[in-house]
C-alpha positions in Angstrom: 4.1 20.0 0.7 3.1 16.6 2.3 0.5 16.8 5.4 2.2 16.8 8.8 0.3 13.1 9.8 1.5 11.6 6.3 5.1 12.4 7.4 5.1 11.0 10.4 3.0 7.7 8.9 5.8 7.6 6.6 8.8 7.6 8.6 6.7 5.0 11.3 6.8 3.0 8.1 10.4 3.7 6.9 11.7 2.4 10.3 9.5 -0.5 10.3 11.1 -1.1 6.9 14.4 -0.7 7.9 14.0 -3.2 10.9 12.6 -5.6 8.3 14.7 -5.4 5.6 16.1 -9.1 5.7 12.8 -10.5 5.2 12.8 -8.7 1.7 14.1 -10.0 -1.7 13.8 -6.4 -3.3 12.8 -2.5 -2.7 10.8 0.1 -4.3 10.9 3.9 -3.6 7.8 6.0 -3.8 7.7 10.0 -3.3 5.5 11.5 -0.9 3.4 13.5 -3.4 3.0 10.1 -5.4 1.4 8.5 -1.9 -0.8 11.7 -1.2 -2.1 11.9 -4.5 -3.0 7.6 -3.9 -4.6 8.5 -0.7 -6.6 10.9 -2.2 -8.2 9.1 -4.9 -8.5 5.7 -2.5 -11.0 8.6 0.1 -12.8 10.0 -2.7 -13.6 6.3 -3.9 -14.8 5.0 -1.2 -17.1 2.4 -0.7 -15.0 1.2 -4.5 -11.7 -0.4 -5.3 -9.5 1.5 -7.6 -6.8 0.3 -9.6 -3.5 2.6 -10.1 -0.7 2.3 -12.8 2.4 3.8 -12.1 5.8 3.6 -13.8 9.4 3.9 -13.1 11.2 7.4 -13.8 14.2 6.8 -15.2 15.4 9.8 -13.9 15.1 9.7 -11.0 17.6 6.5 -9.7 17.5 5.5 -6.1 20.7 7.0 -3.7 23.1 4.5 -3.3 23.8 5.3 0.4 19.5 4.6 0.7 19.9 1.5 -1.2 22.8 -0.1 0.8 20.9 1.1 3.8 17.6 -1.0 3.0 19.1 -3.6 1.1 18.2 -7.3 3.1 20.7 -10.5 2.6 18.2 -11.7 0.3 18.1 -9.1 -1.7 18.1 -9.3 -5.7 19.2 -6.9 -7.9 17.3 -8.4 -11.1 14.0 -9.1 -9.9 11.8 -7.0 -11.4 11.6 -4.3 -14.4 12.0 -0.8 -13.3 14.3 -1.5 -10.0 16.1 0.8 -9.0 14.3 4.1 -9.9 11.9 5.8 -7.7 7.9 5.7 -9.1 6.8 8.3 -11.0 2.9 10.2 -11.0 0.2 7.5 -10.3 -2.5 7.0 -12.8 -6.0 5.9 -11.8 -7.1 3.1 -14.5 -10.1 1.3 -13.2 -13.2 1.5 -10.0 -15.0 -0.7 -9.5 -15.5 -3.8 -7.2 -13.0 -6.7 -6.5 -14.3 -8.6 -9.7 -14.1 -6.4 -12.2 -11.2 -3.4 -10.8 -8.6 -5.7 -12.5 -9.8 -5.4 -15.9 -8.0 -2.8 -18.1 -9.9 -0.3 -20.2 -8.9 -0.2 -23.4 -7.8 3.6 -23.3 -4.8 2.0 -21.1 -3.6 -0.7 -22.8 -0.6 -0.6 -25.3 -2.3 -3.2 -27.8 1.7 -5.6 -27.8 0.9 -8.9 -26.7 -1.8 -7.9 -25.2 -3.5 -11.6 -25.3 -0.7 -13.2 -23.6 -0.8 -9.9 -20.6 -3.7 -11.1 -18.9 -6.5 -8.9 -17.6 -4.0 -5.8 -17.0 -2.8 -5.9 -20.8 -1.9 -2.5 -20.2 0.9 0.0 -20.5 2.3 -0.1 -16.8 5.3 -1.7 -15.1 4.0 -1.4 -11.7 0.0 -1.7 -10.3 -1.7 -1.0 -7.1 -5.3 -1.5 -6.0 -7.0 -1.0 -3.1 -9.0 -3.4 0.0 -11.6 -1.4 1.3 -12.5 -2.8 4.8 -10.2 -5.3 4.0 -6.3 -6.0 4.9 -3.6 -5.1 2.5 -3.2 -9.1 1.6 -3.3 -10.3 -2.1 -6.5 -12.5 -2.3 -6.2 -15.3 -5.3 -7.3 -13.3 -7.5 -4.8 -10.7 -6.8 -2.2 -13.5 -7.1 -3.1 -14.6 -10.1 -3.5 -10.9 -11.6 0.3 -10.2 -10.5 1.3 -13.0 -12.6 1.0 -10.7 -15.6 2.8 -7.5 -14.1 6.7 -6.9 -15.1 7.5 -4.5 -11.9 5.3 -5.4 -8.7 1.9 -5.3 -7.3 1.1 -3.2 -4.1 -2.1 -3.5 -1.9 -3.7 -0.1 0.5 -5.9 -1.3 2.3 -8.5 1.2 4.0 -10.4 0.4 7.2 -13.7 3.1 7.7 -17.3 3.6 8.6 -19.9 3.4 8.6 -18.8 -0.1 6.8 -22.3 -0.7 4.8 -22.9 -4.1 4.4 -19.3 -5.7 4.9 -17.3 -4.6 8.0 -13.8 -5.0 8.3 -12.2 -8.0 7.8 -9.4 -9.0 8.7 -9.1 -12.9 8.9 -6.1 -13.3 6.3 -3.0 -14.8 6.9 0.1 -12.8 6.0 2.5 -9.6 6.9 0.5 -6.8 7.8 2.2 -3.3 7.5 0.5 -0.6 9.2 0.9 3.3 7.8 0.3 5.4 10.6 2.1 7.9 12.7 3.4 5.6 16.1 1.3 7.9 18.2 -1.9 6.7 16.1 -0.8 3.1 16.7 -0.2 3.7 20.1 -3.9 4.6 20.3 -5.4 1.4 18.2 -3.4 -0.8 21.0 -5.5 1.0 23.6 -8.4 1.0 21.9 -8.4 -2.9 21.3 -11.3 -4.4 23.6 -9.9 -6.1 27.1 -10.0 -9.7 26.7 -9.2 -10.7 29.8 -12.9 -9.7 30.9 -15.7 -11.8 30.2 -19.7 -10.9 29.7 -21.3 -8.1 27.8 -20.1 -5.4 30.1 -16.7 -5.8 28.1 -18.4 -4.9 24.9 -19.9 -1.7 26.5 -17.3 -0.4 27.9 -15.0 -0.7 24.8 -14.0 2.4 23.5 -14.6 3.7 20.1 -11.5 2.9 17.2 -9.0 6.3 16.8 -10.0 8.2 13.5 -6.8 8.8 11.2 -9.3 11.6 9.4 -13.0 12.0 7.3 -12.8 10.8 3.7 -14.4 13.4 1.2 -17.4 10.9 1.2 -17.7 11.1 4.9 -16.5 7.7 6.2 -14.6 7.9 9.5 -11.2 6.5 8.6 -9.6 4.2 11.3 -6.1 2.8 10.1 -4.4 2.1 6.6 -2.1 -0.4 5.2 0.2 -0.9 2.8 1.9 -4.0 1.4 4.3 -5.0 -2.0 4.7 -8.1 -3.8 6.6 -9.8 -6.6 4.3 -12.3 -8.9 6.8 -15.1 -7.6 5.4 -14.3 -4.1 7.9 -12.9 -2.3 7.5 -9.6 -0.6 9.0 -6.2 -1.6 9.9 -3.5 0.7 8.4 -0.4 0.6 10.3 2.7 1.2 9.0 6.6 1.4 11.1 9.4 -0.5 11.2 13.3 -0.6 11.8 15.1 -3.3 15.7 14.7 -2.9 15.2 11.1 -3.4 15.9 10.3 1.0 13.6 8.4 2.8 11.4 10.2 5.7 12.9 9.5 9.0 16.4 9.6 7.2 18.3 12.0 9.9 16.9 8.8 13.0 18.1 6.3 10.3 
């Protein structure tokens, strides 16, 4: 059973993906469980990246009626391997820091062509790794890692504290997707400091960021995101299943 907050979050982001959908060139589907068990790892992991490898379950095809739905009028059936089924269990491959979380261990790589498959020579159609304190935007080196991936890349980005030496940052250009319940976004927005005043007493009176939840490693967490790509650089929209394979928010939709 999925946490209350992470089904709301989910369906926030559903609709969000819905209202989207034309500025999409393809979908993926990905079960509750498979994004609780993510979240998981990302909180225990904290201050570190992780990288995940996850594949498509070929048993598990996507509804049409939720296809037809989310489909955009760019949208391209043969864009990627493993379209059209929803993800299967995530696998953690790799922590580390932003240099080094895109290397493969050996233990996960299939050994075929391996030369030729870049840094993530490995096993897996689809990756994601995550941004601590950092937006869910590929860097360059993110871009250039997708380049070797046959399904697509995702970002979850994680904003907490205490930050340690590097606070949030947030100056990247790019489509930010936010995954939080509306009533948590509704509380960043008044949270943000009031502009409109100037001096110090501004930055005094600002109040403190909401707090989604404590991390197992105790960092305050204060909003996620979370973001899909194809290596040719167009975006992919990212859509939250249950079990029976319809997305969260279905009965609004």
């Amino acid at each position: 059973m999925v946490d209350g907050w992470l089904v709301h979050a989910m369906s926030a982001y559903n609709a969000d993906s819905l209202a989207n959908k034309d500025g999409y060139r393809g979908l993926v589907m990905m079960s509750g469980e498979t994004l609780e068990q993510l979240l998981h790892w990302t909180l225990e992991s904290l201050p570190d990246e992780i990288l995940i490898g996850l594949d498509a379950d070929n048993n598990r095809p996507h509804r049409q009626e939720v296809e037809e739905l989310f489909e955009g009028v760019e949208h391209d059936n043969e864009l990627f391997a493993g379209q059209g089924y929803i993800l299967k269990e995530p696998t953690i491959v790799n922590r580390g820091d932003s240099y080094s979380v895109h290397h493969v261990p050996e233990e996960w790589t299939d050994g075929i062509f391996s030369e030729s498959r870049g840094p993530r020579g490995g096993r897996f159609v689809h990756w994601l790794h995550t941004h601590p304190n950092a937006v869910a935007i590929p860097s360059q080196q993110d871009a250039e890692a997708a380049q070797y991936t046959l399904g697509v890349d995702m970002i979850l980005g994680i904003e907490f504290s205490p930050s340690g030496p590097f606070g949030w940052y947030e100056d990247a250009e790019g489509v930010r997707r936010k995954l939080q319940p509306d009533y948590q976004n509704d509380a960043a927005e008044k949270s943000a400091p009031d502009t409109s005043k100037r001096g110090w007493g501004r930055w005094r009176s600002a109040p403190e960021k909401p707090v989604l939840g404590i991390a197992p490693t105790g960092h305050k967490i204060h909003g996620l995101e979370l973001i899909s790509f194809h290596r040719s650089g167009n975006g992919i929209n990212v859509i939250f299943v249950d079990d029976d394979g319809f997305p969260y928010g279905w009965p609004d939709f």
